[in-house]
N, C-alpha and C positions, 0 to 999 in steps of 0.2 A: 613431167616426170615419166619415166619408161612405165610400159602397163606391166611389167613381168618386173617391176625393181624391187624387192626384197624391203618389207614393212619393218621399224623399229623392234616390231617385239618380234619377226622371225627372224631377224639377223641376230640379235641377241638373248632370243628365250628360246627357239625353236632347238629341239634336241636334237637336230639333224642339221650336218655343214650346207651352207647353200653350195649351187654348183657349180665346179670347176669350170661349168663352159665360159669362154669371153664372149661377154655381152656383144661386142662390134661385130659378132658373127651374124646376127641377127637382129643389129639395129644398124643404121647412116649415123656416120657422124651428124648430122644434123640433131637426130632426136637423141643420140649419146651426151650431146654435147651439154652443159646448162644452161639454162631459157631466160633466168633472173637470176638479180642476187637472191632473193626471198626466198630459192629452190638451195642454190649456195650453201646461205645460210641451215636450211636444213638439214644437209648434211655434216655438217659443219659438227650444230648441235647435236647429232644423233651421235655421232664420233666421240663426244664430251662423255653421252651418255654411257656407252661400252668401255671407255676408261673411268666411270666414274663404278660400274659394277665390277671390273679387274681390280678395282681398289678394295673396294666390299668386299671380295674371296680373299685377295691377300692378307687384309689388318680386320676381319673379321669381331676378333677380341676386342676391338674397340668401342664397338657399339653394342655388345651385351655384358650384363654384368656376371657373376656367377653361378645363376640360376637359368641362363639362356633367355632373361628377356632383356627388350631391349632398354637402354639406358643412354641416355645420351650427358648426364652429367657426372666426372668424377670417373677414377680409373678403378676397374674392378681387380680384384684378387687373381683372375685369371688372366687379366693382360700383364702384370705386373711379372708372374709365374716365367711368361712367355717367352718376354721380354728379358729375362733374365737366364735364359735356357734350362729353369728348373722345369718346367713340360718344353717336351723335345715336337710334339708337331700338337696343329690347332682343329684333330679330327670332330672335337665337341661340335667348334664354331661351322667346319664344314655341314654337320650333321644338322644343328641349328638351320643356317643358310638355307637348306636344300628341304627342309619342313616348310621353309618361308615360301621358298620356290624361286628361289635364283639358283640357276643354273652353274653349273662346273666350271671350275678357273680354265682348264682345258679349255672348253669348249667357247668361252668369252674370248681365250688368246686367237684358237683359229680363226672366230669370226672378227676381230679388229682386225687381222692382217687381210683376210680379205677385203674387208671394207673399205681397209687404206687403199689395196691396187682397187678398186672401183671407182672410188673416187680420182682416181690419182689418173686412169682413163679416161674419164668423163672430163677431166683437167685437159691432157692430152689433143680431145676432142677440141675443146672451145680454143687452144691455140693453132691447131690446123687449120678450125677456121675464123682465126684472127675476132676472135668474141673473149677479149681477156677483161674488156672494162665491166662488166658487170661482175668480175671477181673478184670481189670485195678484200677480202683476204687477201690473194693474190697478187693484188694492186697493193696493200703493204708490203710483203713480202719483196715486191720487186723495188719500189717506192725507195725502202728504208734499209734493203740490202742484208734482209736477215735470211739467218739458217734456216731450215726444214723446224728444228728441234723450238729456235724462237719462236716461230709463227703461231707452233701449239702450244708453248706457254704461253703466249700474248692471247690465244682464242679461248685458255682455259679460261684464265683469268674473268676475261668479258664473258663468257657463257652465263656466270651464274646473276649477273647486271641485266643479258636478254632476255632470258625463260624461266619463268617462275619456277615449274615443274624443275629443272635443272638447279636451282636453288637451293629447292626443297631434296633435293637428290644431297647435294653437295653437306649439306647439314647433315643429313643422316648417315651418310660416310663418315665424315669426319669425328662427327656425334657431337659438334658444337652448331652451338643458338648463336649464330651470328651469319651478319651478310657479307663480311667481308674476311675472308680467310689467310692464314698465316702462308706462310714460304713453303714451312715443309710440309703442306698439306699439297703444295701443286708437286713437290719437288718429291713425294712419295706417289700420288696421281699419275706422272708421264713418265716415271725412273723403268727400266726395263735392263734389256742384258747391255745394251750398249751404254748405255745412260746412268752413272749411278745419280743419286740426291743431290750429292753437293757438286758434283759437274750442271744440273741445272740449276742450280743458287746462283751458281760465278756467271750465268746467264744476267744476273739481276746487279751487277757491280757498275758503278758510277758508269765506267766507262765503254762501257755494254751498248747498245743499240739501243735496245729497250729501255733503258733508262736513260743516256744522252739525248734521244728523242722524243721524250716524256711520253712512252706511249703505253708506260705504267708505271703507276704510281707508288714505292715503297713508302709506307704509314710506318710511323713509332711505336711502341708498345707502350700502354699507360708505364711502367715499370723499367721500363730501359733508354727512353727518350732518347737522345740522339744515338746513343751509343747501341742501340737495336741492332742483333745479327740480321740479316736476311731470312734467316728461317723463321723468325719471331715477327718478320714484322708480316704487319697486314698489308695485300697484295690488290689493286684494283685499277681498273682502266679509266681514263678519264672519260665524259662521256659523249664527248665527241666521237673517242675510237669504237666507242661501244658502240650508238648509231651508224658510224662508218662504216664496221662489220654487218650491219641490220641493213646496209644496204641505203640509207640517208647521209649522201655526199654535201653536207651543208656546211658551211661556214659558222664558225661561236665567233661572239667579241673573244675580241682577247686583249690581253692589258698592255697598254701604250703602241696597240699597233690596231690598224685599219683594214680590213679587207676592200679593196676596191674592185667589184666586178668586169670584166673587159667590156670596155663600151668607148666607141669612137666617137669623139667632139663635135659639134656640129658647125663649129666654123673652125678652116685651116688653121692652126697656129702659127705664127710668124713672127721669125727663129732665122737666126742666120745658119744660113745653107751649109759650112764649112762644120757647124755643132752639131745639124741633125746628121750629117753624113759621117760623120764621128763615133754619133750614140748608136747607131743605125746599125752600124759595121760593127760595132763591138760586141753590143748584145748580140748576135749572128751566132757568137764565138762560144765555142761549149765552155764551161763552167767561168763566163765572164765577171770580171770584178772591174767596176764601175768606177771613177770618183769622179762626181761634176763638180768643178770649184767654179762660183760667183756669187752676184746678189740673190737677195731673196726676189722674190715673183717673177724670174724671169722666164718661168715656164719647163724647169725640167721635169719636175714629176709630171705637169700634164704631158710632156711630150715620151717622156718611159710609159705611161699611162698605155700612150696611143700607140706606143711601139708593140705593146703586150698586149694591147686588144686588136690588133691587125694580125698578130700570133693567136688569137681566142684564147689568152689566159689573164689571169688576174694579176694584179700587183697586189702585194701587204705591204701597208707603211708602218712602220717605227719610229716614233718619234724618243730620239735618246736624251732628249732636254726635259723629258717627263720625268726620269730616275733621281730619284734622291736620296740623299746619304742615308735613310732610314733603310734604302734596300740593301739590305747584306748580299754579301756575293754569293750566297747559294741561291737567292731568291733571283738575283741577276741570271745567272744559270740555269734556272729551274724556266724564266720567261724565254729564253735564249733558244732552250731545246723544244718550248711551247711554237716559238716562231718559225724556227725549222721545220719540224715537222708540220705545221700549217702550209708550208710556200714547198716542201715535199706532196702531200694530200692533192694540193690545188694545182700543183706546180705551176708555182705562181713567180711572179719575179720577188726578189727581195728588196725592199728600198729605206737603207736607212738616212731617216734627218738627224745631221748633226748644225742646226743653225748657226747654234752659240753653241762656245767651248764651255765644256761641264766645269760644274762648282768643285774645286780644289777637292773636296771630300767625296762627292760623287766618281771624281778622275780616279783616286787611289783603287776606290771600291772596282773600276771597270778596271782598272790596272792590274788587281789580282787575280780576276779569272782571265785576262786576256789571252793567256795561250790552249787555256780549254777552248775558249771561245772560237779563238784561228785555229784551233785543231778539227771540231765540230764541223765548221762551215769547210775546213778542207774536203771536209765527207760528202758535201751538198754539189749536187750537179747541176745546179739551175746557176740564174744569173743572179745578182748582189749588184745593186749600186748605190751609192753613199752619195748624198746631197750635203755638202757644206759648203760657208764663204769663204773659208781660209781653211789651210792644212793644221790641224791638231794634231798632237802627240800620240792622242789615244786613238785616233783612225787610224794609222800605223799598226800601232799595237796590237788592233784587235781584227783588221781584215787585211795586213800586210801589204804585199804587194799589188796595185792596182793602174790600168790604165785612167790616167788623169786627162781629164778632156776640161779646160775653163770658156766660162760663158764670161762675154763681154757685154757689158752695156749696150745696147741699140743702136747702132751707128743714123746720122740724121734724119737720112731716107729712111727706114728701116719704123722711127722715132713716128714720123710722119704717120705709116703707115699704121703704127698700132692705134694710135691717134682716132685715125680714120675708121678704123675697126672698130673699136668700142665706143664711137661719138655716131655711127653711121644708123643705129638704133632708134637714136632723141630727136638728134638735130636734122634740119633738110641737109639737102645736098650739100646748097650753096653755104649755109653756117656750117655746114660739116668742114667743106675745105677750110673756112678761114678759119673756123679754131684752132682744126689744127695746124695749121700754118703755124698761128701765134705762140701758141704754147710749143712747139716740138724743135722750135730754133732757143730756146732758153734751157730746156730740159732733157734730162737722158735718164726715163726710167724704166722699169720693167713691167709687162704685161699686168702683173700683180697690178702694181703701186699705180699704174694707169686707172684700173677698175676701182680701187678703193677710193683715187680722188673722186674721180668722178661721183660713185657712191654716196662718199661724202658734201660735195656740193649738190646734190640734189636733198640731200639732207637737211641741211642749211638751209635753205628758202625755197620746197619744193614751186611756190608758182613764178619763180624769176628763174627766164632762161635762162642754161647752161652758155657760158660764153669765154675768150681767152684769160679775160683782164680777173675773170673770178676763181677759173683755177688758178693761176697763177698766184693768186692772192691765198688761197689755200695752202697749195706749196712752198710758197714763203714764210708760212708759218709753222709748218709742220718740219720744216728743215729749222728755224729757230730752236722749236724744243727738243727736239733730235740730235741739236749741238750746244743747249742749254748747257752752261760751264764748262766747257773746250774753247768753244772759242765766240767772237759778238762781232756782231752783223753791225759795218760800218758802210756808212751811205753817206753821200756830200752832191751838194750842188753842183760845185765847179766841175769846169768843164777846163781844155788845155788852154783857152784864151785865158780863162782867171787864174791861172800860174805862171810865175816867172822862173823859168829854166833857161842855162845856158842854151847859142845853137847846135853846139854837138848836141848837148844831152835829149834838146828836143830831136833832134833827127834822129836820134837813137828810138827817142820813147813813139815817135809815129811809124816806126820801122817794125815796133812794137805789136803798136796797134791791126797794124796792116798783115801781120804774121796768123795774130788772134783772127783777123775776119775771116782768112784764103786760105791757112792751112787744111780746112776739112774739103775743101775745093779743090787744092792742085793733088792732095793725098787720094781722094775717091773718085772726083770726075777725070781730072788728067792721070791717075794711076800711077802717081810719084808713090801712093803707100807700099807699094810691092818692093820696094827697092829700099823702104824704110821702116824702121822699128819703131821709131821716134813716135807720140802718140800726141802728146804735150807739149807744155811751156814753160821751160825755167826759165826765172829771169832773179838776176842779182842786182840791190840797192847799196851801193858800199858809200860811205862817205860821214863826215862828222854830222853830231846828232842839232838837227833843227834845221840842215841843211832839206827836206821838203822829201823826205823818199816816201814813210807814210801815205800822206797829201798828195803824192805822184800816184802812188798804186789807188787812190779811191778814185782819182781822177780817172784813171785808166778803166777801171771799174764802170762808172759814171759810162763814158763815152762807150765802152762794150756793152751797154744796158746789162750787167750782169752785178749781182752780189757778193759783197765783198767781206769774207771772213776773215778775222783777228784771232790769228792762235794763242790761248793765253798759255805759255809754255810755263810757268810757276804750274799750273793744274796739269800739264801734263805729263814730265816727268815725276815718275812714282818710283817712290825705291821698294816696290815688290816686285819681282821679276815679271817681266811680262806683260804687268798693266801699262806700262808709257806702251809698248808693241798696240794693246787691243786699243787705245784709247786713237792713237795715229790714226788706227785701223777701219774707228769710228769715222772717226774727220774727214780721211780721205773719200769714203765710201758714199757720205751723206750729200760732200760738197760735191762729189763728181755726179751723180744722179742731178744738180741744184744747177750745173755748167757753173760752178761758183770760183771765183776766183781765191786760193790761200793765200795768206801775210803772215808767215814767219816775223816776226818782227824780234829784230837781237838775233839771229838765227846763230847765231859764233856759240852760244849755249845749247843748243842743240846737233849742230852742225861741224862741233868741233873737231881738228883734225882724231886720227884714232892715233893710240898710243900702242908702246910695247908692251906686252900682257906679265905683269906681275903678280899681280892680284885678280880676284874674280871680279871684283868693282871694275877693271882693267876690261876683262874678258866681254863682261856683261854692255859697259859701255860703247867698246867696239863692236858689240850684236844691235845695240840704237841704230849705231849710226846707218851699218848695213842694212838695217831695215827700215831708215828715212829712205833710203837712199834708191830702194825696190820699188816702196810707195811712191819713189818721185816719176822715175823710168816711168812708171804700169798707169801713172794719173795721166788720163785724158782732158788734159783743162789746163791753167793759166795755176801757175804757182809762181810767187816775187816771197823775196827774203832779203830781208833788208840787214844788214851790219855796219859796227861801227868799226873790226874788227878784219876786213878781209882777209887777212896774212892769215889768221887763225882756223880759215876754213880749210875743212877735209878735201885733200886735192881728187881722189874720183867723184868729191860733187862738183868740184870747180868744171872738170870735164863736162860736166854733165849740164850745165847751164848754157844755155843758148845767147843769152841777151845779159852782157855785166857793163852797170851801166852806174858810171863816180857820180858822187852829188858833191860838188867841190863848194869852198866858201865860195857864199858869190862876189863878185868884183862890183866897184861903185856903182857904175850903170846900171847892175841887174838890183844892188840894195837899194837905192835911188827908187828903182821901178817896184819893187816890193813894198816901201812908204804911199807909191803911189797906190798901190793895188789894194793895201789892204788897208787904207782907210777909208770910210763908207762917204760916199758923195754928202748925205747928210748931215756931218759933224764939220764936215771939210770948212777950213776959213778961207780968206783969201789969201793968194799972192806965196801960198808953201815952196820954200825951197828945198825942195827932196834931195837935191846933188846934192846940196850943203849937207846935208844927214848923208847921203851917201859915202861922201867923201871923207867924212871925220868919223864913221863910228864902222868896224868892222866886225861886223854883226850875222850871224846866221839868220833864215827868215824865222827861224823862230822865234828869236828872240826880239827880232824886229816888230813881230805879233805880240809880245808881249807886252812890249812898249807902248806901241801903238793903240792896245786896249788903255793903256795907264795913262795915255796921254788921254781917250777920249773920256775915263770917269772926272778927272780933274776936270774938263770942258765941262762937262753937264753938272758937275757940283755947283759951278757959277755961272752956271747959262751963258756960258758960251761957246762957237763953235773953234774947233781945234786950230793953234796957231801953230807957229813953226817954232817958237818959243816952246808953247807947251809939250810938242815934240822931242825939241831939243831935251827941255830937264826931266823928260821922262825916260830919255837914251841912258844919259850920263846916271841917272839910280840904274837902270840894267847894266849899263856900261858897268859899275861897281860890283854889281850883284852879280857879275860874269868873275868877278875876281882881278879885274884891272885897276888901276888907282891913277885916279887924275885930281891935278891939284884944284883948290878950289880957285884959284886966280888964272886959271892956265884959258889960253884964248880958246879959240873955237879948234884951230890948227895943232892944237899942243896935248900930247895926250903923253901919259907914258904908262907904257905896259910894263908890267910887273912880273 
């Protein structure tokens, strides 16, 4: 503090003006300048205190009754008088006053103006020399983009919250017993010639600074609840801002959001190159607006984290899957302008989670304030970035336009590596590689869901080593209940030796196979992906039913050592709009993290062609198909769909498949070899003529499996092993039950279709 600075009670009690000299004549900016907030701050309050005694001259009549003492409850006879211009001036209350020993209303105007240019100097001061953060105020003011005229209502306000003595001031101006004061008690306090009253009310309106920034609070009156003027209602800072102005820059919880400190990670994260150089460049950009579209865990708040602590600022998160229908939209708005001005204060990044799409009632609720909300954040000059797995409606609505950056699964190497990073902790070296070896050629997960397995498995049986065969074993499971009622994990023995396929159709399905092992090969290490979009595998099963496509794709499965999911499509089309879209959304998400292979199975029900738009059933169904059709492109992995139906499929999926491949009836040779195949060496009798069943019964292998079980229950009814007899009259009951009709005398050669 200067040693010649003019004391509280000489600037505003001393009968004599201080002097005109400017201080900078006789001080450095240095010591003109302020030293702390806590000096700030004093001035601040002493300022409170000189409009709080210009207030006392002016409405004098307030706080005596009609005998000139003082009163603080209840309106006396003489304010009433006043007020009403039945007594034309208040020379009583002056005369009063000046017994008391407050000083002249003159004399208090001259000395606020001077005290505003001293202070308003000493302001001056600490920006010459670049000392603004310790000005508390200041840093609002610039922060939140308010007037001259805000600032001092926002410090009245907070004055009587910091200093008790200014409390106790403010009560006996107003002449009410209360801590927290009405509107027109500030909006009489700082009204002057420029300024009337209700020019500072409209200060306090929704869409005002001060209140879209919640950086005070209008309260209801017991008596007019929602419908309170601003001059009725009671006025106060929340008490962050109070502290703030006191010079304590801390962070409060605040509701559904996190403050995260800037602090750098202690091991690299590892992120493909082409995403951080994305986030990296964006954030750069002033008032950047974010979207990262992917899976969960794959690291982008940690990596906004580190982007904003390599800046020395913080991140706040909001997570918007916390809001529930019970929050009204004021309350949505009231959190809204709390979060703002937190990530203002801190200037901090902004980071909202949208994981999941919000619950139907919670969507409407953010639906309604969405364009206060995109109006507010238009105001905000920091950065915003939104984390979800797919594009919602209500992201749109409520941060508009944004740069969309999507994060992709791990590519193998990449798989490998995170593997090695968080196994590199437990295991030695040498189990370090082979875990992950093991584990990162089956699976493609994220950072996250790497750490939670693991976690997990050491859960499980802390003293049994971590190793491939047991996470895996974990993940197999957790992708079960993850697809629990969509679709069921189908697993078979066989292999391509234990089916009978045409040789086209085999040279097709090992063309297949071969596609499945070398695509990630000739795409990453020989660099065909640059030249391709392609990520995946359609492959199409068309041909009549029992003809082996099923039975093909587990095979196929089987030999990929990969799992094989059965889409139950009755569970998946929903007639609410939108659920067959999340439930797809599910499936695809679960099984591409799993390298799991899809089975459409009947896909002509899902996949059917699109139609003319007549109706919105019309509209809606053609928005399916378009979005199987997204899911198909974007899935990195092995997808078969099987139909009985070809002709009936949507021709840009027909495009879109890579591998279509007939299951035709099979011809005698291959039925023949399918009696041979699928009856078990154990039941077998002697001397079977399989041509002979080949040749007379034209049979899918289905149905040849069904037989062939029917042939071996009759066998073991009578203990015995399966003849060609018993074969035979187990055909000719399928043969019937197929819908054909053969006589009952008709030779082996005689059959007649019906």
């Amino acid at each position: 503090m200067l040693h010649d600075e003019p004391t509280q009670d000489e600037v505003f009690t001393s009968p004599n003006p201080p002097s005109d000299e400017n201080p900078t004549e006789h001080h450095s900016m240095e010591q003109l300048a302020f030293s702390s907030p806590s000096e700030r701050l004093h001035f601040m309050l002493q300022l409170m205190r000189g409009l709080v005694l210009r207030y006392i001259r002016r409405h004098g009549a307030r706080v005596f009754d009609d005998d000139g003492k003082i009163d603080f409850h209840g309106v006396s006879i003489r304010e009433v008088l006043l007020n009403t211009g039945a007594i034309g001036q208040a020379d009583k209350e002056d005369e009063w006053l000046d017994r008391l020993g407050f000083v002249p209303l003159e004399h208090v105007e001259n000395h606020l103006a001077w005290f505003r240019g001293f202070i308003q100097q000493r302001l001056e001061a600490n920006d010459a020399l670049e000392k603004l953060d310790i000005l508390m105020p200041e840093r609002i003011q610039a922060e939140f983009q308010l007037t001259d005229d805000e600032l001092l209502l926002l410090c009245a306000v907070a004055a009587p919250q910091i200093d008790h003595d200014l409390l106790r001031l403010y009560q006996f101006a107003s002449g009410l017993d209360t801590t927290i004061f009405p509107g027109f008690f500030y909006a009489e306090l700082l009204a002057d010639v420029d300024h009337s009253p209700s020019a500072i009310l409209r200060k306090l309106e929704t869409d005002m600074p001060l209140r879209s920034y919640a950086l005070i609070d209008v309260g209801m009156h017991d008596e007019w609840h929602n419908l309170t003027p601003p001059g009725l209602a009671p006025l106060s800072v929340p008490n962050r801002i109070a502290l703030f102005l006191a010079g304590y820059d801390d962070a409060t919880t605040l509701e559904y959001a996190t403050v995260c400190p800037p602090c750098l990670p202690e091991k690299q994260l590892i992120l493909d190159r082409e995403f951080k150089k994305s986030v990296t460049k964006s954030l750069k950009k002033s008032k950047a607006r974010i979207h990262l579209i992917g899976p969960r865990g794959y690291g982008r708040r940690s990596f906004v984290r580190q982007c904003a602590a390599q800046a020395a600022v913080p991140t706040i998160e909001i997570n918007l899957a916390q809001l529930t229908p019970d929050d009204a939209p004021s309350r949505i708005l009231q959190l809204s302008s709390v979060w703002l001005r937190e990530a203002r204060l801190l200037q901090a990044v902004l980071v909202f989670r949208c994981d999941d799409s919000p619950a139907p009632e919670v969507e409407r609720v953010m639906a309604a304030v969405a364009s206060l909300f995109q109006k507010r954040l238009e105001n905000f000059s920091g950065s915003v970035v939104i984390i979800s797995e797919t594009r919602f409606p209500i992201i749109a609505q409520w941060f508009g336009s944004c740069t969309e950056i999507f994060c992709q699964l791990p590519s193998r190497d990449a798989q490998f590596d995170l593997w090695k990073s968080a196994l590199d902790p437990i295991l030695s070296d040498k189990d370090v590689e082979d875990t992950a070896k093991y584990i990162s050629t089956s699976y493609r997960l994220t950072m996250g869901e790497i750490a939670h397995t693991i976690d997990e498995c050491r859960a499980q049986n802390p003293s049994e080593p971590i190793s491939g065969p047991r996470l895996a074993q974990i993940l197999h499971a957790s992708r079960g209940r993850e697809l629990s009622g969509l679709a069921e994990l189908k697993a078979t023995p066989l292999s391509l030796r234990d089916i009978v396929l045409s040789e086209d159709t085999s040279n097709v399905i090992a063309e297949i196979l071969n596609y499945a092992r070398y695509a990630d090969f000739v795409s990453d290490q020989w660099g065909f992906g640059k030249m391709s979009q392609a990520s995946g595998l359609s492959v199409l099963f068309s041909g009549p039913p029992g003809t082996g496509k099923t039975l093909t794709a587990g095979v196929i499965a089987h030999e990929l050592k990969r799992a094989l999911y059965v889409v139950d499509i009755s569970r998946i089309v929903d007639k609410y709009i939108g659920e067959t879209e999340k439930k797809l959304a599910r499936i695809f998400e679960h099984a591409q993290k799993s390298q799991a292979i899809l089975l459409f199975d009947e896909a002509d029900s899902l996949f059917a062609k699109r139609t003319n738009v007549k109706s919105s059933n019309d509209r809606y169904a053609n928005l399916e198909v378009n979005y199987l059709l997204q899911k198909l492109e974007a899935y990195h992995g092995m997808t078969i769909l099987t139909t009985n139906l070809a002709d009936s499929l949507d021709e840009a999926l027909a495009r879109r498949i890579q591998f279509k491949v007939a299951f035709d009836m099979p011809n005698r040779r291959e039925r023949a070899k399918l009696w041979e195949v699928l009856l078990p060496d154990q039941a077998r009798g002697a001397d079977i003529d399989f041509m002979r069943l080949g040749e007379a019964f034209e049979m899918s292998g289905g149905h040849i499996k069904n037989e062939t079980f029917r042939a071996c229950i009759k066998a073991a009814s009578i203990g015995q092993h399966v003849s060609t007899e018993m074969l035979w009259d187990a055909a000719v009951l399928e043969f019937r039950s197929m819908g054909h009709v053969i006589r009952d005398d008709a030779s082996d050669d005689y059959f007649v279709d019906v």
